[in-house]
N, CA, C and O atoms as CSV, one atom per row, in Angstrom:
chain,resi,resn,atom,element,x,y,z
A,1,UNK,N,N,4.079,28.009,44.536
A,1,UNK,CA,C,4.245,26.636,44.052
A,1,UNK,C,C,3.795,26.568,42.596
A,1,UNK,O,O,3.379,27.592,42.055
A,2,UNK,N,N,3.848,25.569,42.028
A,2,UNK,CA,C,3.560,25.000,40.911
A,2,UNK,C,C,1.948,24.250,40.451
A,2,UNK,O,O,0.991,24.188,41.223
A,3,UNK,N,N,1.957,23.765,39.116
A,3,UNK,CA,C,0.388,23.683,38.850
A,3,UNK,C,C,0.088,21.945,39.769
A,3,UNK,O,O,-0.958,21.349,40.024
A,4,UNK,N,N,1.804,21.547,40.091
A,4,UNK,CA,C,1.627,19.948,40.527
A,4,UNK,C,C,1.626,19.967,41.774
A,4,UNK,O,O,1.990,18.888,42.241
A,5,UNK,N,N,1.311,20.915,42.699
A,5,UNK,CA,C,1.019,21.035,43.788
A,5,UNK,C,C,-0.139,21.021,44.380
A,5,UNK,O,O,-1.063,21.539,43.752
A,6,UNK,N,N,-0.349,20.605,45.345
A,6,UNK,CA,C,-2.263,20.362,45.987
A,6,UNK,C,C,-2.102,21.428,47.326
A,6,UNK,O,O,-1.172,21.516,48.128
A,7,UNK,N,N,-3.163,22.067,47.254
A,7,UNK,CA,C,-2.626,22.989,48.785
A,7,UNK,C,C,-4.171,23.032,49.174
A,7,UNK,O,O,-5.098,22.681,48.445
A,8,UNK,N,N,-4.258,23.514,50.426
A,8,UNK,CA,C,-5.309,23.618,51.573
A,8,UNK,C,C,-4.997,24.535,52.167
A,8,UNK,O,O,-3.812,24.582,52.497
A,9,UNK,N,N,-6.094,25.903,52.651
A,9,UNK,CA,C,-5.880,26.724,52.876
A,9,UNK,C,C,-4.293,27.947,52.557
A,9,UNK,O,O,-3.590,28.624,53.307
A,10,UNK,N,N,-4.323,27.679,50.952
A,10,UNK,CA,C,-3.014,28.345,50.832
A,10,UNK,C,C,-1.417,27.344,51.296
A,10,UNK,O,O,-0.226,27.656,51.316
A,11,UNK,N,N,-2.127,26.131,51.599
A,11,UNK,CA,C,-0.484,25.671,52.350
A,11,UNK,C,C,-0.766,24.140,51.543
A,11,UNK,O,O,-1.688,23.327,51.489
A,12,UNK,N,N,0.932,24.318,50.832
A,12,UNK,CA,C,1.294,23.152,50.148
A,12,UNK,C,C,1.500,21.706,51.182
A,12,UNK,O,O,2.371,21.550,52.038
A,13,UNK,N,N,0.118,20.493,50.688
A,13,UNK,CA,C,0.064,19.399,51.565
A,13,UNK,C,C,0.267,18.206,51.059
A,13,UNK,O,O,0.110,17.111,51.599
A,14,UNK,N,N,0.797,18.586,49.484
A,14,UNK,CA,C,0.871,17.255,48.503
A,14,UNK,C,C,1.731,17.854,47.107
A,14,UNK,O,O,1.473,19.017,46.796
A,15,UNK,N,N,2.556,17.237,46.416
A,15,UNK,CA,C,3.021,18.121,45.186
A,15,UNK,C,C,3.469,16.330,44.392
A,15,UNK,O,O,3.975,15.372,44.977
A,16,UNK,N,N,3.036,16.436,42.898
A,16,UNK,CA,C,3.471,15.792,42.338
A,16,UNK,C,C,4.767,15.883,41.629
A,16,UNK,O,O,4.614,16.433,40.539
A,17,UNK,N,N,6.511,15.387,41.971
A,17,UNK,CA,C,7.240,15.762,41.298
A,17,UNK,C,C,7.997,14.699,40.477
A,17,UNK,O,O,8.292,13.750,41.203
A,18,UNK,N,N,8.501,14.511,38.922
A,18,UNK,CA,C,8.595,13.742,38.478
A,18,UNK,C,C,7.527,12.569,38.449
A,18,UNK,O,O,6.355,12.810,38.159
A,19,UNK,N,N,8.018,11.152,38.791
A,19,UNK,CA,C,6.730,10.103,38.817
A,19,UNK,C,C,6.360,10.004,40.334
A,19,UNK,O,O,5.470,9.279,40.779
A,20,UNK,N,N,7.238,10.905,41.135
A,20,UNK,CA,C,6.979,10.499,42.891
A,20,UNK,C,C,5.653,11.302,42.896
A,20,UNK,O,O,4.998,11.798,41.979
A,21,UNK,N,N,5.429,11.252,44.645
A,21,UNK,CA,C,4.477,12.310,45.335
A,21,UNK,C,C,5.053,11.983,46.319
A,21,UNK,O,O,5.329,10.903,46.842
A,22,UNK,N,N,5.264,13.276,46.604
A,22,UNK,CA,C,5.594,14.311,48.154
A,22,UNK,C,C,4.608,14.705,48.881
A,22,UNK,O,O,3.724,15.498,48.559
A,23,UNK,N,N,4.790,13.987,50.173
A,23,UNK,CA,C,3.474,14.600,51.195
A,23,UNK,C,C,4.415,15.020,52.557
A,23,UNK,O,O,5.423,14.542,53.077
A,24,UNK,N,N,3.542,16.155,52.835
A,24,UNK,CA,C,3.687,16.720,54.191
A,24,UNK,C,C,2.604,15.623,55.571
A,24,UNK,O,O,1.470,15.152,55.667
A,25,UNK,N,N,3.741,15.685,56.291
A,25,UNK,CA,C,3.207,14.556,57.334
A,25,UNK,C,C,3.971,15.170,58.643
A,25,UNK,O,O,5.034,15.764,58.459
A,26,UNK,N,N,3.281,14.991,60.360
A,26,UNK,CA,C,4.202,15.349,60.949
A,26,UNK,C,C,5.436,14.458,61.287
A,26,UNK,O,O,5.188,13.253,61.233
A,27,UNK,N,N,6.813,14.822,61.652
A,27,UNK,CA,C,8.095,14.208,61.306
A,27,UNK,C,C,7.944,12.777,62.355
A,27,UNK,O,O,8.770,11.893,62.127
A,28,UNK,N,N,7.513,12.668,62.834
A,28,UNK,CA,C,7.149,11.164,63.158
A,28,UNK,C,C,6.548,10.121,62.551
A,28,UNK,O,O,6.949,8.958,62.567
A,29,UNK,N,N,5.343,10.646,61.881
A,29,UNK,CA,C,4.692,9.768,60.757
A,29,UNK,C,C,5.600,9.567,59.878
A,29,UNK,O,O,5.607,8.408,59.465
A,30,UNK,N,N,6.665,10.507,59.263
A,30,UNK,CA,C,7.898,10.626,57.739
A,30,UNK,C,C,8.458,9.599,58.496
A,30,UNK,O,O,8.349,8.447,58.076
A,31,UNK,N,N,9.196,9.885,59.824
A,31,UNK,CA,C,9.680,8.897,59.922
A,31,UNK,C,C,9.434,6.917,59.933
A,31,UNK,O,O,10.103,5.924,59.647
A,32,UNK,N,N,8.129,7.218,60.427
A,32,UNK,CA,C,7.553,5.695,60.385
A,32,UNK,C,C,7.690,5.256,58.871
A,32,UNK,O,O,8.257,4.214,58.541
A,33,UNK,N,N,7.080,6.210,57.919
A,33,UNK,CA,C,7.121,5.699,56.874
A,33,UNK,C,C,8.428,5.147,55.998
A,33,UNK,O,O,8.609,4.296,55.127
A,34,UNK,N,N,9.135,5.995,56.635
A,34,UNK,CA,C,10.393,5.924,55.697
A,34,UNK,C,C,10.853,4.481,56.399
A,34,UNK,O,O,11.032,3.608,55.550
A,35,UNK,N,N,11.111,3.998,57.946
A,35,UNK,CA,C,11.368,2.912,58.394
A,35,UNK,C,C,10.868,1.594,58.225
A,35,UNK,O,O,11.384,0.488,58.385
A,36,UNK,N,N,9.204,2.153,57.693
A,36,UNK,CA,C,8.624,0.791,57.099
A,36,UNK,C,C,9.091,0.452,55.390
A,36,UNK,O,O,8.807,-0.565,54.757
A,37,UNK,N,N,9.778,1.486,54.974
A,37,UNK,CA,C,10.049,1.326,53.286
A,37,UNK,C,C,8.606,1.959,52.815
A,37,UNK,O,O,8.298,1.177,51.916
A,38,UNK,N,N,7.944,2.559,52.869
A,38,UNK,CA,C,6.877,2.859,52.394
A,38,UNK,C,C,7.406,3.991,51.677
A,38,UNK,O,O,7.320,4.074,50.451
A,39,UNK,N,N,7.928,4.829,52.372
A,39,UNK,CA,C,8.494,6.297,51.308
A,39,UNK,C,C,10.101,6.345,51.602
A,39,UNK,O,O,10.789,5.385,51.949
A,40,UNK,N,N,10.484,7.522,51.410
A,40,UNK,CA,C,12.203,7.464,51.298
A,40,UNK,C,C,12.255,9.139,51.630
A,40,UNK,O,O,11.459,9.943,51.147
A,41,UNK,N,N,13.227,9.442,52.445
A,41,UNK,CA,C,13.066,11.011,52.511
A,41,UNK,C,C,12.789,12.248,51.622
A,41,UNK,O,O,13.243,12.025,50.499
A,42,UNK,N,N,12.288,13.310,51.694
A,42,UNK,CA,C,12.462,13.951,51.001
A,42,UNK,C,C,13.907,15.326,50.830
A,42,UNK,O,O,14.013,16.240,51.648
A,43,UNK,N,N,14.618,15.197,49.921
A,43,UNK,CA,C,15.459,15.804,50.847
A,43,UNK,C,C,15.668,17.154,49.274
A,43,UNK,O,O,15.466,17.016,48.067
A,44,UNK,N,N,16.056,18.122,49.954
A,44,UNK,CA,C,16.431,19.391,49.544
A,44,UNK,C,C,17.790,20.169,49.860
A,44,UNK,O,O,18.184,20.437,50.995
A,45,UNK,N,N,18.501,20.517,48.557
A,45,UNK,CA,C,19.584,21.310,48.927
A,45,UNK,C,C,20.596,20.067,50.008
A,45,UNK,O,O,21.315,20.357,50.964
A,46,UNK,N,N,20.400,19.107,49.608
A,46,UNK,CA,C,20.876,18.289,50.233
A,46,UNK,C,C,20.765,17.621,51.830
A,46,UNK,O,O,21.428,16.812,52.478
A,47,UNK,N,N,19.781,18.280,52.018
A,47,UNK,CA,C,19.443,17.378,53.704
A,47,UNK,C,C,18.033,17.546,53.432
A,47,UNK,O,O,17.497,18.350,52.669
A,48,UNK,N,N,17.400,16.462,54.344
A,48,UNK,CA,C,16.036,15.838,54.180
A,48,UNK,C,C,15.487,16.937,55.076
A,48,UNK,O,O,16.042,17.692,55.873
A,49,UNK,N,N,14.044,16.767,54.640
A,49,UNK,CA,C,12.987,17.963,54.941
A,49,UNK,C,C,12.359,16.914,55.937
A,49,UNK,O,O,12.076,15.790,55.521
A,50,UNK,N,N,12.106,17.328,57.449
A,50,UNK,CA,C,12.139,16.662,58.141
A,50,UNK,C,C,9.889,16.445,58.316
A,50,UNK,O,O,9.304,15.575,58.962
A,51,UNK,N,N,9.398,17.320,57.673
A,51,UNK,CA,C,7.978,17.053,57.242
A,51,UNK,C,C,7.473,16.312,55.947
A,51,UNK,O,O,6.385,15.958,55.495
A,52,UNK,N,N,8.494,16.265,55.657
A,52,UNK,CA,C,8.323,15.735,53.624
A,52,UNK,C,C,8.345,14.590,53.514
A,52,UNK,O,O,9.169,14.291,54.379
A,53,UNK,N,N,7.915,13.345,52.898
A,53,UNK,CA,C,8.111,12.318,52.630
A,53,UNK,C,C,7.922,12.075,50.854
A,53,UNK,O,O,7.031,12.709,50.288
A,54,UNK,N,N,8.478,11.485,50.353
A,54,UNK,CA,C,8.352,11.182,49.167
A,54,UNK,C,C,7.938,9.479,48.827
A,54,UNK,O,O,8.673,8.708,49.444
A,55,UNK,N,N,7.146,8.963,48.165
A,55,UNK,CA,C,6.611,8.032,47.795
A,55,UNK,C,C,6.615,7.634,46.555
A,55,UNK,O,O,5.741,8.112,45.832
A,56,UNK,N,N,7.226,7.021,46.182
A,56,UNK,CA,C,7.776,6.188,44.915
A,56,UNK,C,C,6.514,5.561,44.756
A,56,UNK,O,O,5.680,5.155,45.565
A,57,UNK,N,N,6.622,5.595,42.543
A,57,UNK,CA,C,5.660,5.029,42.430
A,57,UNK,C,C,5.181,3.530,42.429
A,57,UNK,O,O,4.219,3.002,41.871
A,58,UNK,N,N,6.109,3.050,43.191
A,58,UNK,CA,C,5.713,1.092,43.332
A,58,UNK,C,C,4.962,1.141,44.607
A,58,UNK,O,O,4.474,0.093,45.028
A,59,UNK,N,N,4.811,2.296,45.297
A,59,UNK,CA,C,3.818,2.480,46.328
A,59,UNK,C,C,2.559,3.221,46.564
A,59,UNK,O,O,1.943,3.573,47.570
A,60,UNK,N,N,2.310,3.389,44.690
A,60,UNK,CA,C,1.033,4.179,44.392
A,60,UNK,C,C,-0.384,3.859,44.958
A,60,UNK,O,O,-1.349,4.622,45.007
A,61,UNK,N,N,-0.297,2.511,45.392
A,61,UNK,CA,C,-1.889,1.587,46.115
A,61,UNK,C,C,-1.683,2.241,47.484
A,61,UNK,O,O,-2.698,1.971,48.126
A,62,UNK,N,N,-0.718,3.090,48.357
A,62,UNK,CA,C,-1.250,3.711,49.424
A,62,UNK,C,C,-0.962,5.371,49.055
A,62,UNK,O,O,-0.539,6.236,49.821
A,63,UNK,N,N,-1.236,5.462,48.016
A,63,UNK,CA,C,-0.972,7.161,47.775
A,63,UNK,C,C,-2.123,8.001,48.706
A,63,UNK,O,O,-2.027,8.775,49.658
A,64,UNK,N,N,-3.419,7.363,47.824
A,64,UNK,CA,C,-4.774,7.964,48.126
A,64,UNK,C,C,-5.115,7.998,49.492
A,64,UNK,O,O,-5.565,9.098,49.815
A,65,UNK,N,N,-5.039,6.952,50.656
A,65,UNK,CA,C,-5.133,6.733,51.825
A,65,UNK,C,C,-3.622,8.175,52.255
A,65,UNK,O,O,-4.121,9.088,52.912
A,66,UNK,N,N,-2.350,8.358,52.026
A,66,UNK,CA,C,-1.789,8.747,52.961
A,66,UNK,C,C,-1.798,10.008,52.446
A,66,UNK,O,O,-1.205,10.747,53.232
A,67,UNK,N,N,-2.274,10.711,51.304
A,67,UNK,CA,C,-2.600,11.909,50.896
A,67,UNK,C,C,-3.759,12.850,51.489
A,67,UNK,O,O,-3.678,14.069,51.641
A,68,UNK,N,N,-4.784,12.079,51.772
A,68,UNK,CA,C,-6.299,11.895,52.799
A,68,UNK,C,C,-5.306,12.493,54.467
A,68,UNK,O,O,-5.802,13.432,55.091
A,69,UNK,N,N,-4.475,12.086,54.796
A,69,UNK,CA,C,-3.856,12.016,55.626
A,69,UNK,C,C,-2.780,13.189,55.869
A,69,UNK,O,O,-2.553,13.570,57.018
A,70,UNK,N,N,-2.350,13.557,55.144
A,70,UNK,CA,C,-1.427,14.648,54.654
A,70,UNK,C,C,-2.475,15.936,54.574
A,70,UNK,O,O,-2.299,16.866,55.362
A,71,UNK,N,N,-3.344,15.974,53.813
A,71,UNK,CA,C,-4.334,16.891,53.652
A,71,UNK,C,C,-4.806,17.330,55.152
A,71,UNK,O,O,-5.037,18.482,55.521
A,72,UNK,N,N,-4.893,16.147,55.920
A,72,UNK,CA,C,-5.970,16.419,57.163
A,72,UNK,C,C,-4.925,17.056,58.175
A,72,UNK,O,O,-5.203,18.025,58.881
A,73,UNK,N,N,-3.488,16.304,58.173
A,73,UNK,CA,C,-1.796,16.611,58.968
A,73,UNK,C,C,-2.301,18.573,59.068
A,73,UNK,O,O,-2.484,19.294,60.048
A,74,UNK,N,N,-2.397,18.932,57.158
A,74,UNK,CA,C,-1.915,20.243,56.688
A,74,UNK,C,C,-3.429,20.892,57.773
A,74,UNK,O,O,-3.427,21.628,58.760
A,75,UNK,N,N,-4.399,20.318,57.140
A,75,UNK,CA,C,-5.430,21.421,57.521
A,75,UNK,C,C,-5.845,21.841,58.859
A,75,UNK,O,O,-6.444,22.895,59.073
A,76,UNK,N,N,-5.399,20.701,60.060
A,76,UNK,CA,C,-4.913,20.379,61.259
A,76,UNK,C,C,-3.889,21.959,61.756
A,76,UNK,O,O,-3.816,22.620,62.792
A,77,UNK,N,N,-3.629,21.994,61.213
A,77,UNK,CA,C,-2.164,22.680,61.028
A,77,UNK,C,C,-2.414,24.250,61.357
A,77,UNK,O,O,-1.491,24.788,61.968
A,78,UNK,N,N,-3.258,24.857,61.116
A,78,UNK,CA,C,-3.856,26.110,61.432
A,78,UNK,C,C,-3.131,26.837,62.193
A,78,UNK,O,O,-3.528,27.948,62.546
């Protein structure tokens, strides 16, 4: 990965790209989020990454809370 990436134990759990942030979440949480409008998929090579969520920055006041969250998803993750 890159220097805009946040990782835990070696495994990418957050990456800043452009003005978004991308968090790893399991695909139920992406999905909640994306259904509440909170984030919007993340998608690659043209189909969405079904762990990824991306978060626009007009939703920067829950970055810190769902990054906390993402971190814990990743480190969980073992």
């Amino acid at each position: 990965m890159n220097a805009n990436s946040f990782c835990v134990h070696n495994k990418v759990f957050a990456m800043h790209v452009g003005d978004d942030l991308v968090i790893k979440l399991a695909p139920n949480r992406v999905a909640e989020l994306i259904e509440a409008r909170i984030a919007v998929p993340h998608v690659v090579n043209g189909g969405p990454m079904k762990e990824w969520a991306t978060l626009r920055p007009a939703t920067e006041k829950k970055w810190l809370a769902l990054t906390k969250e993402s971190l814990e998803y990743v480190r969980k993750k073992r």
